[in-house]
N, CA, C and O of each residue as an XYZ file, in Angstrom:
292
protein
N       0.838     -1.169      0.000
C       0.000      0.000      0.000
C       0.890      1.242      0.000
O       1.774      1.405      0.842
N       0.568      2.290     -1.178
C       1.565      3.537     -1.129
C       0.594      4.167     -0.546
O      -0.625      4.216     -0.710
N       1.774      4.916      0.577
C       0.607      6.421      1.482
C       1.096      7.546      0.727
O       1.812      7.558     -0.273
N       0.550      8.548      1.424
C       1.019      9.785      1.473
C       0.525     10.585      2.559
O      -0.571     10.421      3.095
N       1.627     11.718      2.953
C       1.884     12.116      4.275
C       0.811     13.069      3.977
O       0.305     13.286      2.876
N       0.403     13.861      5.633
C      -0.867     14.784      5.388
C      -0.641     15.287      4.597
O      -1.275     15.172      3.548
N       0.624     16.269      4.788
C       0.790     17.506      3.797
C       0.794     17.457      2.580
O       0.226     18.381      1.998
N       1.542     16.179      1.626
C       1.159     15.388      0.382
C      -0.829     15.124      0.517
O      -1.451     15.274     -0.535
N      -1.140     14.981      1.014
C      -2.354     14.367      0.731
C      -3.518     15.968      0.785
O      -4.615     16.055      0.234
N      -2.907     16.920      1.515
C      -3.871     18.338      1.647
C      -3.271     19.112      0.343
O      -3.710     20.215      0.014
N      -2.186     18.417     -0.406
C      -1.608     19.559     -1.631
C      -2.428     19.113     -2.928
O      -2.900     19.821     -3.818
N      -2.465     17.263     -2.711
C      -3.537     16.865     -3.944
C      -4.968     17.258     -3.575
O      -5.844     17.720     -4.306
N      -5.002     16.963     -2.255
C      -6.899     17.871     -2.585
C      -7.256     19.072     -2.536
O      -8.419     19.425     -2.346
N      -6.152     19.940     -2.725
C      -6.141     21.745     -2.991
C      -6.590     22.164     -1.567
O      -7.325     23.151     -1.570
N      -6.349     21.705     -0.512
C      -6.530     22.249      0.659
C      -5.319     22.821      1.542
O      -4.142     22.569      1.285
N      -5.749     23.629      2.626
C      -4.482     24.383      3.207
C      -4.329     24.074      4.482
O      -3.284     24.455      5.010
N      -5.236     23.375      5.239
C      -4.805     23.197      7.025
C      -5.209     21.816      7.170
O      -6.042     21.330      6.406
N      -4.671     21.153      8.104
C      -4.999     19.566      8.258
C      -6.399     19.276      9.120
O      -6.800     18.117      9.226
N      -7.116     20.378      9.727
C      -7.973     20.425      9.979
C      -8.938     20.411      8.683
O     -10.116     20.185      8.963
N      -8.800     20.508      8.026
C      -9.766     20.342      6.588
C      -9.708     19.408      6.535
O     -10.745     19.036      5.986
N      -8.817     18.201      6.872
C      -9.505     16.541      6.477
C     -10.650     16.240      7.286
O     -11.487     15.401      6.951
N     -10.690     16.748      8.088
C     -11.545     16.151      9.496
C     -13.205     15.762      8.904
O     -13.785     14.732      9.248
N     -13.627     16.490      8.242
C     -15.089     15.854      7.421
C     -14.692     15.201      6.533
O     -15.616     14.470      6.178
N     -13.769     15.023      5.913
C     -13.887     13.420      4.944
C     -13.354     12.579      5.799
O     -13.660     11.425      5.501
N     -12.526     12.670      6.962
C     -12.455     11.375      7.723
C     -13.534     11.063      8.256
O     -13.917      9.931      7.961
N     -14.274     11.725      9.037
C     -15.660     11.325      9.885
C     -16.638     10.997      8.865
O     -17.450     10.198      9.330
N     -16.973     11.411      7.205
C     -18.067     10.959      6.549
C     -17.636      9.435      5.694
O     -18.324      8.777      4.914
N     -15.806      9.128      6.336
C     -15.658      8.032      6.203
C     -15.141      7.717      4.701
O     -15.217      6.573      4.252
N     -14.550      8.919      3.862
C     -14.197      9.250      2.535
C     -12.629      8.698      2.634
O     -12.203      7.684      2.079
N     -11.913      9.568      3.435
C     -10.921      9.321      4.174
C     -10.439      8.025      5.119
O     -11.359      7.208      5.164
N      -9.420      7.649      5.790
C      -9.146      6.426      6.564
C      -7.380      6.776      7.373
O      -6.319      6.163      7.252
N      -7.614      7.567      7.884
C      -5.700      7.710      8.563
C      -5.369      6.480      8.934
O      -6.091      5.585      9.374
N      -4.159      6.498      8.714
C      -3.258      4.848      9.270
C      -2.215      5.717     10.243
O      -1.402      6.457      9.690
N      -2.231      5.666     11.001
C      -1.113      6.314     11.973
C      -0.372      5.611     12.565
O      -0.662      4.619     13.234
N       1.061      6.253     12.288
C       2.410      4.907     12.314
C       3.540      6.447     13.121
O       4.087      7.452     12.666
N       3.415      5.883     14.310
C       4.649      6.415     15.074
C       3.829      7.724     15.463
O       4.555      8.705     15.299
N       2.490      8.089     15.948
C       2.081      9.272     15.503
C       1.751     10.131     15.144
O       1.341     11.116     15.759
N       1.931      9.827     13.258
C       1.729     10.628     12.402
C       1.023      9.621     12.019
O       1.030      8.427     12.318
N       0.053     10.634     10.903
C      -1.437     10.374     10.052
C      -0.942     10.119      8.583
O      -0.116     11.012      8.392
N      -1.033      9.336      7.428
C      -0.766      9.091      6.736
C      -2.038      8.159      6.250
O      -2.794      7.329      6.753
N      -1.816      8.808      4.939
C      -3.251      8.611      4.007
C      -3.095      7.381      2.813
O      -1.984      7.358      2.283
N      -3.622      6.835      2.558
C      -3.708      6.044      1.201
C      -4.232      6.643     -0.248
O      -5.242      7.207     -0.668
N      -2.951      6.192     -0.774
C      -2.882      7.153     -2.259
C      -3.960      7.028     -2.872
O      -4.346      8.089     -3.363
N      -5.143      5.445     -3.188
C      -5.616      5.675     -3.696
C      -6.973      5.616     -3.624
O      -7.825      5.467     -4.500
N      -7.073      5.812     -1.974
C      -8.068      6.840     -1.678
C      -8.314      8.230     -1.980
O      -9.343      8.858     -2.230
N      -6.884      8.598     -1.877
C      -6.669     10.158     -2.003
C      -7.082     10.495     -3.465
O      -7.909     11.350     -3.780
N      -6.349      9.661     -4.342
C      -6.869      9.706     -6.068
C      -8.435      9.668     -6.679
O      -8.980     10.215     -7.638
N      -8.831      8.836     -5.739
C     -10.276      8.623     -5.649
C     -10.900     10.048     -5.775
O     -11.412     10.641     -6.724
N     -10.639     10.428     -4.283
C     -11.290     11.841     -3.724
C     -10.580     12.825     -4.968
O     -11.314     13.794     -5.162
N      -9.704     12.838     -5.608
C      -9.228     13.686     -6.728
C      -9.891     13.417     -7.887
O     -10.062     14.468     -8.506
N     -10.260     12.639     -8.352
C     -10.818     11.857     -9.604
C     -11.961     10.638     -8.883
O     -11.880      9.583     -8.254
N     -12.531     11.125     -9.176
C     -13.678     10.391     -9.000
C     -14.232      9.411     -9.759
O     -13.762      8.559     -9.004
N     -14.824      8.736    -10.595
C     -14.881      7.518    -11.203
C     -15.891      8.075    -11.716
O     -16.762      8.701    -11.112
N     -15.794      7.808    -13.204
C     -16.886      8.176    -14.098
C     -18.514      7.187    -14.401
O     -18.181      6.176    -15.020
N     -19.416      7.188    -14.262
C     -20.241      6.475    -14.313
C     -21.189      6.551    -15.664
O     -21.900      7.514    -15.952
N     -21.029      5.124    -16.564
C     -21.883      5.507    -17.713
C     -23.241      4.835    -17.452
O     -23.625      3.934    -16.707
N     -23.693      5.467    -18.172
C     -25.062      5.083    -18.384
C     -25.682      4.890    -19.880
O     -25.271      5.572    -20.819
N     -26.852      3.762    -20.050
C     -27.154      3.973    -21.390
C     -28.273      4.938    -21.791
O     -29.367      4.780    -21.248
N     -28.113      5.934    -22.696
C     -29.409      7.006    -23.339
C     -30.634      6.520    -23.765
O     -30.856      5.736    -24.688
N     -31.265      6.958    -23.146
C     -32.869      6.415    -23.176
C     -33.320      6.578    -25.135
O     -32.783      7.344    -25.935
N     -33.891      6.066    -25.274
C     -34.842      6.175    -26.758
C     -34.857      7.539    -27.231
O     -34.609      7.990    -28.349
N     -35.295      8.267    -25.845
C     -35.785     10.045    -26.551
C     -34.467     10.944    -26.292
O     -34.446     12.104    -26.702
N     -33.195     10.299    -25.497
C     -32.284     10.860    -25.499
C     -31.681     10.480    -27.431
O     -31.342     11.270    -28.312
N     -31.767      9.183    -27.433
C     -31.289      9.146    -28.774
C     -31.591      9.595    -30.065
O     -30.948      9.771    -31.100
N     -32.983      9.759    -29.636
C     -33.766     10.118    -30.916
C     -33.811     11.621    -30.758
O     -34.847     11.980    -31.318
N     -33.340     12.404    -30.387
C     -33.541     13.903    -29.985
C     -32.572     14.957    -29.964
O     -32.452     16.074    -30.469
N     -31.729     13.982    -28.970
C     -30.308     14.498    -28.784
C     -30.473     14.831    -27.516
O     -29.403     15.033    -26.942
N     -31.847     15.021    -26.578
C     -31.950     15.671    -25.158
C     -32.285     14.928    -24.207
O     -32.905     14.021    -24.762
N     -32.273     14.723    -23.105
C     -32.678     14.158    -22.206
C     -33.964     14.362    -21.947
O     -34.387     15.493    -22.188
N     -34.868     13.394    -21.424
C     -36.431     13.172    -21.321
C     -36.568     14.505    -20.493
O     -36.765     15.425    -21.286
N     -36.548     14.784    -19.676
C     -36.524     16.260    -18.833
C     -36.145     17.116    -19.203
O     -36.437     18.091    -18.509
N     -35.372     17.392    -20.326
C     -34.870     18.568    -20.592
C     -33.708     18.598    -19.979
O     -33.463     17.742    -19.128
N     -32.499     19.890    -20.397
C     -31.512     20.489    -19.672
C     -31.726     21.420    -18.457
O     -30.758     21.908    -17.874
């Protein structure tokens, strides 16, 4: 498992104080492994929370036939 240290892990999620992890650890997004002390994150959790995973879906009939989604934009 590759970590990365807070400060690595608050530079990929564009944040500035280590108190800013504290709601993705508690909503459980996050997971600290703490070794000697220090908090250290898993990379590809952290990548996760950076890139998020794209989800496809297939276009309904009137999306295809239209070009729009049944609801509108």
């Amino acid at each position: 498992m590759d970590r990365l240290s807070t400060k690595q892990t608050l530079e990929k999620l564009g944040l500035t104080h280590r108190n800013s992890l504290r709601s993705r650890i508690e909503s459980g997004q996050l997971t600290p492994i703490v070794d000697r002390g220090r908090n250290y994150y898993d990379r590809a959790q952290v990548e996760a929370l950076v890139n998020p995973p794209i989800i496809y879906t297939t276009p309904s009939a009137t999306m295809l036939a239209t070009g729009e989604p049944e609801g509108g934009w």
